[in-house]
Structures are given as C-alpha cells and as structure tokens.
C-alpha positions, -999 to 999 in steps of 0.1 A, spaced: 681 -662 395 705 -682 373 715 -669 337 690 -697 321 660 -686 340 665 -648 328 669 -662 294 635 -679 294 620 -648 312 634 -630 289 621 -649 255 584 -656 269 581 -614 273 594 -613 238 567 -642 227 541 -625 249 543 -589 230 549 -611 197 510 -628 204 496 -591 216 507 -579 182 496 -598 159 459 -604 181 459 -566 175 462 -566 142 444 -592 132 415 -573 157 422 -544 134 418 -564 103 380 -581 116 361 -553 133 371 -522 114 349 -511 83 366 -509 48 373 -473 37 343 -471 12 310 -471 10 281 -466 -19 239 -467 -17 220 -495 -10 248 -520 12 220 -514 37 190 -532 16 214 -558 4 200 -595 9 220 -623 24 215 -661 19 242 -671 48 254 -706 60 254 -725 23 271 -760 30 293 -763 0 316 -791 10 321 -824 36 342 -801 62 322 -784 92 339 -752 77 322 -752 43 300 -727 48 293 -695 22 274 -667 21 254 -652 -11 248 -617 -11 224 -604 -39 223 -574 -59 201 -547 -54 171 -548 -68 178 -584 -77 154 -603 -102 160 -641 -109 147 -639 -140 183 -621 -151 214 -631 -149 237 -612 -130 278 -619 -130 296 -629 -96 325 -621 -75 343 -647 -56 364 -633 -21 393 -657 -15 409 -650 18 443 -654 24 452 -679 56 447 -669 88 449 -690 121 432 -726 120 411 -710 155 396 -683 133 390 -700 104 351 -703 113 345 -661 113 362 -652 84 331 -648 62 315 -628 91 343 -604 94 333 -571 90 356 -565 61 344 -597 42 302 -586 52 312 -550 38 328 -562 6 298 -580 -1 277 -557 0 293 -535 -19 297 -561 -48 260 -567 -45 251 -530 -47 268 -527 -77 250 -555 -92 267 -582 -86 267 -616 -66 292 -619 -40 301 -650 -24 322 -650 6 335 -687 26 348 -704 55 376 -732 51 403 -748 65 435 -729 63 471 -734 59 489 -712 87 528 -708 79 515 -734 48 507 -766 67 476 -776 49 480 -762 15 465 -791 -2 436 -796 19 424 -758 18 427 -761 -20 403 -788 -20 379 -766 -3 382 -743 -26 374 -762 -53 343 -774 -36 339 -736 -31 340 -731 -68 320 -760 -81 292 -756 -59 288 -718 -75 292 -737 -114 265 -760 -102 241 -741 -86 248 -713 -103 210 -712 -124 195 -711 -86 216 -676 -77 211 -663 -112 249 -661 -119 261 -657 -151 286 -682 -159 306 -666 -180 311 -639 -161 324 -648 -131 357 -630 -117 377 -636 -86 388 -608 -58 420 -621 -37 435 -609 -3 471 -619 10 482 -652 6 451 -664 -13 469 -652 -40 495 -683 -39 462 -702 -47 458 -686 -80 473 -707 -104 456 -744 -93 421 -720 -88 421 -708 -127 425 -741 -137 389 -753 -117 368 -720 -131 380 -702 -161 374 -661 -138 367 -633 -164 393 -613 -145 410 -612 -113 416 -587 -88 447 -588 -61 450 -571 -29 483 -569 -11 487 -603 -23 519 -634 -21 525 -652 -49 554 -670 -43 555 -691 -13 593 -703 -17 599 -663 -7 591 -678 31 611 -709 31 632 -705 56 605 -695 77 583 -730 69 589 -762 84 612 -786 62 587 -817 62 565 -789 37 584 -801 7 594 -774 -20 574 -793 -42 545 -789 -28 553 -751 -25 567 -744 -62 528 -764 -70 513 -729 -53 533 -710 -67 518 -681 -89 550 -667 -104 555 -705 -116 521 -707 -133 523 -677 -150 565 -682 -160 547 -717 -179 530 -694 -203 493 -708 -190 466 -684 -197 457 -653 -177 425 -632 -179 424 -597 -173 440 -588 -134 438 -560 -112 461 -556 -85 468 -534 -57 503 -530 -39 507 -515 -1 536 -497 0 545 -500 37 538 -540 37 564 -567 41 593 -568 14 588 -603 5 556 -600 -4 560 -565 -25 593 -587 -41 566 -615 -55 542 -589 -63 572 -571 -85 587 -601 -100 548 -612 -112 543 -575 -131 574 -580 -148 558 -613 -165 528 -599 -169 545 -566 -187 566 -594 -209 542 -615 -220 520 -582 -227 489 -595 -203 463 -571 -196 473 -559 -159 459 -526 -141 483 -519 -113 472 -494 -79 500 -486 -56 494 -466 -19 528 -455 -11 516 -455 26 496 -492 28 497 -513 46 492 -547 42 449 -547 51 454 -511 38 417 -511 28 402 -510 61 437 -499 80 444 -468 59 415 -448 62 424 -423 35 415 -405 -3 441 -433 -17 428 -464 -5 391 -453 -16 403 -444 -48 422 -481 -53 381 -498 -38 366 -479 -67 388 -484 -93 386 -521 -82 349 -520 -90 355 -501 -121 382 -527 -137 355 -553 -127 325 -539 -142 349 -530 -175 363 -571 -174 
C-alpha cells in the first residue's frame, strides 16, 4: 500500500465521521422536542400545505390560536429557519422543533406560520431563498383578512443563519419586533470557508451588522446567545449588541452559558425554558 493510498484512506475516514456528525446533529435538531411546553398545544389547529410561491417548496403551515374566532384579529409570528441542506429543505416545517413552536405560539394566542424553501447551504443561493421569503411574507400581508392576522402586529422569530436575512426581510414587512435564536448576522465572518464565485457583494447585501451600521430602522428585538456555540457566530452576535447598545435600540438579551447552538431542544434544562418563556413574554409585551 503506497503512501497516496493511505492518504486517501485516511481523508475519506475523516470525511466519513465528518458526514456521521453532522447527520447526528442535525437528527438531534429534527426529532427531539423543544424544552417547553404550556396547555392547549394539543387542541391547536393546523391549516398545512399553503402554496405561497412558484417553487415546489413553497409550502406553509398556519397554526391557530386556541380558541380561535375569525371574527378577531389576532397578531402573528413568522419562524424563519436558518439554511440547512438543499435534500432537507422539504421537512423543515414538519420538524418537530418547528410543529412544537407552533403550537406554542398558537396557544398563546397567536398565529404561527412556519415554511419550506429553497436554501442557501455554505450561501450558494442566497438570492433565490430571499425571494421565497418574500413570497412567504406577501402571501401573509395578502391573505392576511382570511387567517384573521392583525397586520400591524406581526413579529418575526429567527433561528441560525436566517438571521443574515434580516436586514432585506424588514424592508418587505415592517415586524413589530423580532426575536433571534443563536443567530449569524454577518456572513463575511465565513468567507474563507465560501466559494470565491459568491462575491462579497452579494454577501455584505445579507449582511445584518451592515443594515443596522446604515442607521435603517429597527423594531424592538429579542435575542438569545448559546454560550458553547461557534465563535464566529457569538463574534456577530457581539459586534450587533454593541450597535444596538449605541444607537440606544430597544434590545432584550438571554445568554445560556452552557448552549449550544439548537440549545432549545439540545439543552434540556431550567435555563433554556426560562430563555422560551421570556421569548413569549418580550413578544406578547412588543
């Protein structure tokens, strides 16, 4: 066996326990329950499969409050993903952390609205995921009279990279507030990692540090830091409070020393309930 064979032997184990790992935690991440739970997520109805856009993958799901009445209004929350494989782009509204979410929202008397798109792995199709959440967002504007949502009070709930989608998002739906979860908001943090034809253009245009360093307008934001999750990500996360704290936004910051990144449904502990229900809290005060 010559030294080039071992080599390759050697870099496909490597590859092999790479693939393992992250199938394991993204396993993690889909079929365990978040670490919270309230009355009435078992009577909750859901309107499922709502075509919203051109794409196969434009599908969203309506969950209802409790005790829901279309003769009221009722205000909405809107669970942006962050990017995940293109191959499991079609579950991520049925994953269990996603179903659970909305059910919670929609026991505490809100809409919840959970999607499908296409996604952006190691941000290939940045542009064309936007678009789909656009769709995503102008299809809940105009049909909004049909799910009883209250226009004005619509507010947006962010996991992982969806939060590098921010900045274009406010622009299509003026949220109420916004809540972040162990989110990126600076892609340029990963270029060396992204392939050179993704211009840094195109990434500095998702760029949430950028959006909010411009001065544009901000409503009211929640976030929630993991402490054990990647350092890039808790470095965007950092550099973002600091413009919020100097330009005097109105910010609510939740940190688990022990998170990690998915901490809701990975750290099943007092801290990460306590972070879910303040979430809920910050959303029913904004």
């Amino acid at each position: 066996m010559n030294a080039i064979t071992i080599i390759f032997i050697i870099f496909g184990a490597f590859l092999t326990m790479g693939i393992i790992f992250i199938i394991s935690y993204f396993r993690k991440m889909i079929n365990n329950s978040v670490y919270f739970q309230i009355p009435g997520m078992d009577s909750i109805k859901v309107i499922k499969d709502i075509s919203y856009g051109s794409d196969p993958l434009n599908k969203m799901d309506i969950y209802l409050p409790k005790d829901y009445d279309n003769s009221k209004k009722y205000p909405a929350v809107i669970f942006l993903s962050g990017d995940v494989y293109s191959f499991m782009a079609s579950g991520v509204k049925n994953w269990q952390l996603y179903q659970e979410y909305g059910k919670i929202l929609a026991a505490s008397g809100f809409v919840a609205i959970t999607f499908n798109r296409r996604m952006s792995p190691g941000f290939s199709l940045l542009n064309e995921s936007f678009d789909d959440i656009k769709a995503l967002c102008d299809t809940v504007k105009n049909r909004a009279v049909e799910w009883s949502i209250d226009t004005t009070a619509i507010s947006l709930w962010s996991f992982s990279g969806g939060g590098i989608y921010l900045g274009k998002v406010i622009k299509v739906l003026p949220f109420k507030s916004i809540v972040c979860f162990y989110c990126l908001f600076e892609p340029m943090q990963f270029r060396k990692y992204i392939a050179k034809k993704i211009s840094d253009d195109t990434l500095k245009a998702f760029s949430f540090l950028q959006y909010t360093s411009e001065r544009n307008p901000l409503p009211p934001i929640f976030i929630a830091k993991a402490g054990k999750d990647r350092a890039m990500i808790n470095t965007s996360l950092d550099d973002f409070v600091k413009q919020l704290t100097a330009r005097k936004i109105d910010f609510s910051l939740e940190f688990h020393d022990q998170g990690k990144h998915g901490f809701d449904v990975l750290n099943k502990d007092d801290r990460t309930g306590e972070i879910i229900g303040n979430a809920l809290k910050f959303l029913e005060k904004n």
